[in-house]
C-alpha positions in Angstrom: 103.6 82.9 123.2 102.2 84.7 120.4 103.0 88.1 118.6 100.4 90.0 119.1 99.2 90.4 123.3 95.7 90.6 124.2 95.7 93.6 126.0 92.4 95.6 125.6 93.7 99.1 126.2 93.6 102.0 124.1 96.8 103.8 122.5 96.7 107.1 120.7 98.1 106.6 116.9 99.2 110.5 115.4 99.3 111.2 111.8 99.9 113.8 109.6 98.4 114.0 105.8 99.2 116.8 102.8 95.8 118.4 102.6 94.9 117.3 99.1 95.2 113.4 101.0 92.4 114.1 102.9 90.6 116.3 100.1 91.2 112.4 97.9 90.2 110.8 100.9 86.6 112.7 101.2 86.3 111.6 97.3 86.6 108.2 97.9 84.4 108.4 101.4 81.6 110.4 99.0 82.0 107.7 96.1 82.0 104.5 98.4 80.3 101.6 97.5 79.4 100.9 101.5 78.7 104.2 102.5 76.4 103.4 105.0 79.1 100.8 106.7 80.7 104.4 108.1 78.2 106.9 108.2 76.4 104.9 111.2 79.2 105.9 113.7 79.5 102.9 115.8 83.0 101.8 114.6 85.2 101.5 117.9 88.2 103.9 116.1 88.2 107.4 116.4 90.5 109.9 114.2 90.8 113.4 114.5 91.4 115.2 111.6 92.9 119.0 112.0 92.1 120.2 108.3 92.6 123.6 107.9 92.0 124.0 103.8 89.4 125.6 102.7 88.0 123.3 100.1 86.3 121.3 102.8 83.2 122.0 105.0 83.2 120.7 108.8 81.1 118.1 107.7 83.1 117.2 104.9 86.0 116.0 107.1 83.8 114.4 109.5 82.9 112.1 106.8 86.6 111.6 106.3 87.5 110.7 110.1 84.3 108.5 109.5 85.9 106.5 106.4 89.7 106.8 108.1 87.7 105.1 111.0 85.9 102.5 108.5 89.3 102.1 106.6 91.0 101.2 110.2 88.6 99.1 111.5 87.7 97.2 108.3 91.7 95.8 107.7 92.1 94.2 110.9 90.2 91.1 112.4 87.1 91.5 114.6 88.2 89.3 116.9 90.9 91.9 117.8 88.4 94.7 118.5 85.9 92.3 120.5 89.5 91.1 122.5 89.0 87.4 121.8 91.9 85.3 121.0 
């Protein structure tokens, strides 16, 4: 039996950043080598971020749940997200 299952549902994950994280993390999604890899939208992870700052537009933090998405997606095996074993 191994660790990790191979069920293909969907759980919730909740997390809660200091503003100026997600202000860093929209400097590092504007800066990004691979900026294309998230601005496409087809990454099968989807964050919602609750920014209420003021030194980011609407679609400044969408780019942000875009890289959080990317950032996700990109560290764990493929295989995971297509459910093969």
């Amino acid at each position: 039996m191994g660790l990790i299952g191979s069920s293909d549902g969907k759980t919730a994950v909740n997390l809660s950043l200091p503003e100026q994280v997600v202000e860093r993390i929209h400097y590092e999604a504007k800066h990004h080598d691979q900026k294309r890899a998230f601005n496409r939208g087809d990454i099968p992870v989807s964050p919602s971020v609750q920014y209420e700052g003021n030194k980011l537009t609407d679609e400044q933090v969408e780019l942000v749940e875009r890289y959080i998405s990317y950032m996700l997606y990109d560290s764990v095996p493929r295989k995971y997200f297509r459910g093969e074993e």
